[in-house]
BAMARNU-407242 format. One line per field, with one value per residue (C-alpha): residue in one letter; z, x, y; chain; residue number from 1. Coordinates in steps of 0.02 Angstrom, whole numbers, plus 50000, padded with zeros to 5 digits. Layout:
BEGIN
residu = c(A  ...)
zz = c(Z  ...)
xx = c(X  ...)
yy = c(Y  ...)
chaine = c(A  ...)
num = c(NUM  ...)
END
This chain:
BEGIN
residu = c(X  X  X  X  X  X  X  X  X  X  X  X  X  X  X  X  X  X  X  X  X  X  X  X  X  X  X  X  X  X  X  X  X  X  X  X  X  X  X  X  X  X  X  X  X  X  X  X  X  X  X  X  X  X  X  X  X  X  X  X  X  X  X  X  X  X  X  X  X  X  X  X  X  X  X  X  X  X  X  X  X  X  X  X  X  X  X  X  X  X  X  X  X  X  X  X  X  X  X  X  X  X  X  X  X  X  X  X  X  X  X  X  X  X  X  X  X  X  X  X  X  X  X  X  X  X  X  X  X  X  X  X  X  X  X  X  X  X  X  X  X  X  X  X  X  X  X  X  X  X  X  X  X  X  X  X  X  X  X  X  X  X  X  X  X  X  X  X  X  X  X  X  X  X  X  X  X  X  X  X  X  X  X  X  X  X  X  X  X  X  X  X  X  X  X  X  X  X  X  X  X  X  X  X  X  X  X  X  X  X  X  X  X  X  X  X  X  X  X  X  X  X  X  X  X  X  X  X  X  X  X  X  X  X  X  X  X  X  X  X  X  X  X  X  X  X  X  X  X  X  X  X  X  X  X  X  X  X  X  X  X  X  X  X  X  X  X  X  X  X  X  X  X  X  X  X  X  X  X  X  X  X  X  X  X  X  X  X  X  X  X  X  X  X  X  X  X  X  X  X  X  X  X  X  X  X  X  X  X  X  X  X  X  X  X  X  X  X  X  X  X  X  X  X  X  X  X  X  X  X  X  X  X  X  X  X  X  X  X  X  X  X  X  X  X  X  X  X  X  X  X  X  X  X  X  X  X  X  X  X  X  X  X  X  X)
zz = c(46355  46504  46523  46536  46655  46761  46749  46795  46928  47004  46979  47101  47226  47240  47240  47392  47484  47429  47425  47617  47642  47541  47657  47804  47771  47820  47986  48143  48286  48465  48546  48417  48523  48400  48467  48619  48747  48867  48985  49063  48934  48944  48865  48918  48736  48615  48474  48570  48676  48790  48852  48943  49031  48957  48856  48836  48676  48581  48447  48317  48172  48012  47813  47694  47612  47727  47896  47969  48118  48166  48286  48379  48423  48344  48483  48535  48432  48408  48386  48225  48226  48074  48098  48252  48186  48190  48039  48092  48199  48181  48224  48187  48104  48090  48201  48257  48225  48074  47960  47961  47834  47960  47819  47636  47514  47608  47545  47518  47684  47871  47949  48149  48214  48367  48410  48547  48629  48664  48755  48899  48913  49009  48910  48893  48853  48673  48564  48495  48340  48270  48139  47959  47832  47653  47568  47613  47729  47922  48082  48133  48319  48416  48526  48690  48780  48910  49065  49174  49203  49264  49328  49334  49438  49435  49388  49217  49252  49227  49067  48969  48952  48835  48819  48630  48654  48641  48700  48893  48925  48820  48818  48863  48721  48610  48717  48650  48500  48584  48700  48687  48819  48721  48756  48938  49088  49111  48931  48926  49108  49049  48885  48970  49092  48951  49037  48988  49053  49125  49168  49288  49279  49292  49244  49402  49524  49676  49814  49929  49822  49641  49611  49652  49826  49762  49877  49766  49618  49697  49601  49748  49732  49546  49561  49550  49387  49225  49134  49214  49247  49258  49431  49340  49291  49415  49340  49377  49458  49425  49240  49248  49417  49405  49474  49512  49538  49524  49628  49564  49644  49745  49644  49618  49832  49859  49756  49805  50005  50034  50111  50028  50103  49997  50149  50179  50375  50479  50495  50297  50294  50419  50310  50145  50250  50301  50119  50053  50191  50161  49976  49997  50112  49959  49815  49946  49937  49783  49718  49863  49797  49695  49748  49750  49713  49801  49671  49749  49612  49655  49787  49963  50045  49914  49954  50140  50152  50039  50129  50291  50213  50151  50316  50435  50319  50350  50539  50540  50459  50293  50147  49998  49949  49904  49887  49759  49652  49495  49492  49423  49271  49231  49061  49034  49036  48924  48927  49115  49193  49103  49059  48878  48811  48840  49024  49040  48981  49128  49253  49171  49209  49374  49445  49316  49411  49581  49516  49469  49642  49723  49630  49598  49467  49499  49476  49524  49641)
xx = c(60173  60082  60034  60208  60247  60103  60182  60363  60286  60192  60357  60471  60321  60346  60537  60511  60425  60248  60258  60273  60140  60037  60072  60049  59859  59837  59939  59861  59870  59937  59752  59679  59595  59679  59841  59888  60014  60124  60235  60228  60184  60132  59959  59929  59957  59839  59929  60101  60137  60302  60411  60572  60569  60639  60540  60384  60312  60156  60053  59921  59851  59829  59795  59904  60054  60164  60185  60277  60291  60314  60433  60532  60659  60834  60934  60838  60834  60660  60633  60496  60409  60278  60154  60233  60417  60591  60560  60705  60787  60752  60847  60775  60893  60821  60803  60630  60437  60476  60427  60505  60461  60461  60396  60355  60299  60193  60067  59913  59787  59804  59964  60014  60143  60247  60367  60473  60599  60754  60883  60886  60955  60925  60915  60724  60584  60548  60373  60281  60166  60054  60057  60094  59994  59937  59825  59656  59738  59665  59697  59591  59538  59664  59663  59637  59784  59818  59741  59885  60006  60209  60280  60487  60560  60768  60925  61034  61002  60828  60851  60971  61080  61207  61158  61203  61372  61536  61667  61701  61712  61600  61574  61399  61320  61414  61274  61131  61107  61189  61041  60895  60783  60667  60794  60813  60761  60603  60518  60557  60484  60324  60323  60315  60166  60070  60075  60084  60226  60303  60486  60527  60705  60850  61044  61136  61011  60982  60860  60927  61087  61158  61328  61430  61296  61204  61031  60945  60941  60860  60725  60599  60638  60586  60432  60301  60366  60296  60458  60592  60699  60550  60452  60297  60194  60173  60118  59927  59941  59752  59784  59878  59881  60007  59964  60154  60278  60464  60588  60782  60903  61067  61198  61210  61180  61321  61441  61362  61356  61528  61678  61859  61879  61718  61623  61456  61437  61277  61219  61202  61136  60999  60970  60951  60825  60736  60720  60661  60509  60465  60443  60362  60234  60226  60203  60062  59990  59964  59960  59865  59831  59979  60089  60281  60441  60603  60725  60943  61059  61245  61338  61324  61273  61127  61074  61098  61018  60867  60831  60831  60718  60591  60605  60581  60431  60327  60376  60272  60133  60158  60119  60135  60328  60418  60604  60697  60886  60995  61168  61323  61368  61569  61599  61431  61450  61522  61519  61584  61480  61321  61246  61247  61082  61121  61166  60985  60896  60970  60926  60761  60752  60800  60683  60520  60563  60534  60402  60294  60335  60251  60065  60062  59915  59735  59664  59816  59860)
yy = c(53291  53343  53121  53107  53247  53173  53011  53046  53151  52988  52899  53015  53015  52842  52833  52943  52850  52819  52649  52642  52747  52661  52499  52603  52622  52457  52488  52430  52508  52411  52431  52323  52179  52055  52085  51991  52058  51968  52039  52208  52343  52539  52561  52723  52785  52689  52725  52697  52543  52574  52429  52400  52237  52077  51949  52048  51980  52011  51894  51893  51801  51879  51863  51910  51875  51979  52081  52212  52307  52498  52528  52672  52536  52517  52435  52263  52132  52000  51817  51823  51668  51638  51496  51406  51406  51540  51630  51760  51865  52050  52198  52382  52495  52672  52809  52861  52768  52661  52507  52350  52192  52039  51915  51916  51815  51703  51597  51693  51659  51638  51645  51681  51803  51795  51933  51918  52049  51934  52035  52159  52330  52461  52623  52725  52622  52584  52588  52489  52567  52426  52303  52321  52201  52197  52326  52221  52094  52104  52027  51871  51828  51763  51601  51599  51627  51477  51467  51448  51601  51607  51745  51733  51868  51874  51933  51903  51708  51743  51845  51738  51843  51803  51623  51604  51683  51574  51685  51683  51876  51988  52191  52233  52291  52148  52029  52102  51993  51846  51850  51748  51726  51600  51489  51535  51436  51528  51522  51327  51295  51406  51293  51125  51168  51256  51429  51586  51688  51850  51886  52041  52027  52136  52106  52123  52147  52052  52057  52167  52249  52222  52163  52295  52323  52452  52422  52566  52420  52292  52194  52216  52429  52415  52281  52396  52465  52467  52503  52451  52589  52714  52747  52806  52749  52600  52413  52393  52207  52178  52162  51991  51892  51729  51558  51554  51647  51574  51683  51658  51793  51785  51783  51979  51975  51852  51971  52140  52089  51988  52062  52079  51876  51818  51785  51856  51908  51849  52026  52038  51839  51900  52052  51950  51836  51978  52062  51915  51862  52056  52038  51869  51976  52103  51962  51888  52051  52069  51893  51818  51641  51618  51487  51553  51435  51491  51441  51443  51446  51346  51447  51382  51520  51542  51402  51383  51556  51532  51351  51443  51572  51439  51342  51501  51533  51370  51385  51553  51447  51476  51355  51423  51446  51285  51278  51227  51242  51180  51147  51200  51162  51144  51210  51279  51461  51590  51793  51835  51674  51664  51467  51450  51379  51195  51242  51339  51171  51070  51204  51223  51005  51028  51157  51075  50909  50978  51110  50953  50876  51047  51023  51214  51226  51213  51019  50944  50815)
chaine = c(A  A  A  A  A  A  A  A  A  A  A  A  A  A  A  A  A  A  A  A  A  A  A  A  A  A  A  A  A  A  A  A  A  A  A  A  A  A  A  A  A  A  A  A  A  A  A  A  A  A  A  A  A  A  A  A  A  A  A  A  A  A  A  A  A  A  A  A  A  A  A  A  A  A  A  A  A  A  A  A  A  A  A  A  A  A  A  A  A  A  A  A  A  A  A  A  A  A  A  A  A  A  A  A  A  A  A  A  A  A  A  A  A  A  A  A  A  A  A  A  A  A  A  A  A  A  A  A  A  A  A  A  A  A  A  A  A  A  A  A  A  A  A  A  A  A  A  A  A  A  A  A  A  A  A  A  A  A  A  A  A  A  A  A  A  A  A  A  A  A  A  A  A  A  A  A  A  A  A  A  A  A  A  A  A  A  A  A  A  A  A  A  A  A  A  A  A  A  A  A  A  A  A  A  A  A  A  A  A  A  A  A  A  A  A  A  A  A  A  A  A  A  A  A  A  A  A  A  A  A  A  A  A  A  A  A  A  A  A  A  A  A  A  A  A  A  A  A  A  A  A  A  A  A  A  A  A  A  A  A  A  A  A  A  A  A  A  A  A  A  A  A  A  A  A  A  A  A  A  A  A  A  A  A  A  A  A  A  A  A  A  A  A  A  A  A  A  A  A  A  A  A  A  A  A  A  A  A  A  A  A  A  A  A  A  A  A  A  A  A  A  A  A  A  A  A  A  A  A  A  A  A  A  A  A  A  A  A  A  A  A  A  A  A  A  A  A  A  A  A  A  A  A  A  A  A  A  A  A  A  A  A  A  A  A)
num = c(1  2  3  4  5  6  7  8  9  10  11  12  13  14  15  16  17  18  19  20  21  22  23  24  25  26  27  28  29  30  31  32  33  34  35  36  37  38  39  40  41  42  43  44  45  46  47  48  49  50  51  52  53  54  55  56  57  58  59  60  61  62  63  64  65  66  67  68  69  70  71  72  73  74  75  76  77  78  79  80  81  82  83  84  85  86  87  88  89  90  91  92  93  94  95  96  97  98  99  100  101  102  103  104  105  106  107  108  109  110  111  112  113  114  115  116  117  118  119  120  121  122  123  124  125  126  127  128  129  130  131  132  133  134  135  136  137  138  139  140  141  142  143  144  145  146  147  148  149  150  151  152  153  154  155  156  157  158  159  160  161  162  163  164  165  166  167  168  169  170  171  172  173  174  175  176  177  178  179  180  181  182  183  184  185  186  187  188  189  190  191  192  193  194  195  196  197  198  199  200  201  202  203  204  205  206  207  208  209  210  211  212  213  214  215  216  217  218  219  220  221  222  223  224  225  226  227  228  229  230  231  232  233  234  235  236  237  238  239  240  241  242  243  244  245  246  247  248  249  250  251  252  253  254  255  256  257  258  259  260  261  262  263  264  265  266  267  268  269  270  271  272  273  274  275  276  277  278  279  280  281  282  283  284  285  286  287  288  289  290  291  292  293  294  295  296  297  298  299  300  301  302  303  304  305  306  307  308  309  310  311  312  313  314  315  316  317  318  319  320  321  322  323  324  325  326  327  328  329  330  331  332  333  334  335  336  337  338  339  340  341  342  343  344  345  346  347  348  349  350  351  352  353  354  355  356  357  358  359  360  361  362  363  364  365)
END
């Protein structure tokens, strides 16, 4: 009697939850040197990575048969990728730190994990709590990252916002899982030169105003940031120095600075100029041998404004911002004006054509 009052004892413990926290004795925690980080990420906790920007991702290898994450997260949605290839797209559901399954019932030995944010919002940062894997299983070394590093600094464009969406007007939080920024401009431009990437972009944002003028949300107001909508605590630049940077903002300008008429005056021209040599100066400063594309989407004045930009800069002696642009695409954009992911792969052509025309990496010609 008392066996089986021992026994149905064990069993409710595990109903309850004791199978979990049985798999979270083999949880890893984010400052294990097997996990690789890309993007902008908090460390200051060790046992709680913070992030907020778009596209951060994170990878490992492990063994096992299966790996999960913990997470205070249940608003973003990830691209899981197991061994090299989409293995899903996960979404946390639960309030507070909690354990997802990303993959089960893998063959037994050495598998890879990628684990990508895909969308951007812009609520308080979210945590990261470790890995989850088998009772015994472990994390391997990892690779070497690549050599060569991209950083992608824009607005909505640059985030991908919506790029998987079919429907031409779209609420804002109905984008979130519609949003993939793997298959953005920026992730396929890092892909083809082999580099490693960051992107420090913002829905809406511009550099001097967002779209409705607002000059307090400027991308160059929230550069130094480590989170994006946080002032503190501020990005420490020495951890990750690009080889490039790839500027792409104007569009949230264009609509934040014109008048009721649509035009933009020469005072506010001038001023977008001016903004954008200054925050050249800062990207110089703290980036000072990275080369730095200038990158004009469609409208005219983008364009005229940024060329001018570019051209005033090598006048002053300047040589190492190169200009370039993509096109417009008819019939290649859904939720309120966004390119849908074929339209993203011919702007991602057009600036990688004149991005190999510039020589930007070390060794080449």
């Amino acid at each position: 009697m008392k066996f089986l009052q021992m026994f149905l004892f064990f069993y409710v413990l595990c109903s309850m939850g004791m199978v979990e926290m049985a798999s979270s004795e083999n949880l890893i925690l984010p400052n294990n040197p097997n996990i690789q980080y890309f993007g902008r990420w908090d460390m200051s906790d060790s046992m709680h990575y913070r992030y907020s920007w778009p596209g951060v991702y994170c990878s490992c290898e492990f063994t096992g048969r299966s790996i999960g994450v913990r997470l205070v997260d249940g608003t973003n949605y990830f691209n899981v990728y197991i061994d090299g290839k989409l293995h899903s797209v996960f979404h946390g559901t639960k309030s507070g730190e909690a354990d997802y399954i990303l993959a089960q019932g893998l063959v037994n030995g050495k598998h890879s994990l990628r684990f990508s944010r895909r969308n951007i919002t812009f609520e308080t940062p979210y945590t990261f709590c470790g890995i989850v894997l088998d009772g015994g299983a472990t994390l391997l070394p990892p690779p070497r990252k690549p050599t060569r590093k991209i950083e992608f600094i824009g607005d909505s464009f640059t985030a991908a916002e919506s790029d998987e969406a079919t429907e031409p007007q779209l609420p804002w939080e109905a984008r979130y899982p519609v949003t993939n920024i793997d298959k953005g401009f920026a992730p396929l431009i890092a892909q083809h030169f082999g580099a490693q990437y960051a992107t420090t972009c913002r829905s809406g944002s511009g550099m001097v105003c967002d779209w409705q003028g607002d000059t307090n949300e400027s991308v160059p107001k929230k550069f130094d940031r480590t989170l994006m909508e946080s002032s503190a605590p501020k990005w420490d630049f020495k951890k990750w120095i690009p080889d490039v940077v790839v500027i792409c903002l104007g569009l949230n300008d264009y609509s934040g600075l014109k008048d009721k008429d649509g035009k933009v005056s020469d005072d506010k021209s001038a001023m977008f100029r001016k903004t954008y040599h200054e925050f050249l100066e800062t990207l110089r400063g703290v980036y000072p041998h990275a080369k730095i594309v200038a990158v004009a989407a469609y409208p005219e004045w983008i364009r005229r404004n940024v060329r001018l930009m570019v051209d005033e800069e090598k006048v002053s002696g300047k040589s190492d911002v190169y200009y370039s642009t993509f096109d417009e695409f008819p019939g290649g954009y859904v939720a309120n004006g966004h390119p849908t992911i074929a339209t993203h792969k011919k702007m991602a052509d057009q600036m990688i054509k004149d991005m190999e025309s510039f020589s930007l990496f070390a060794g080449e010609k």
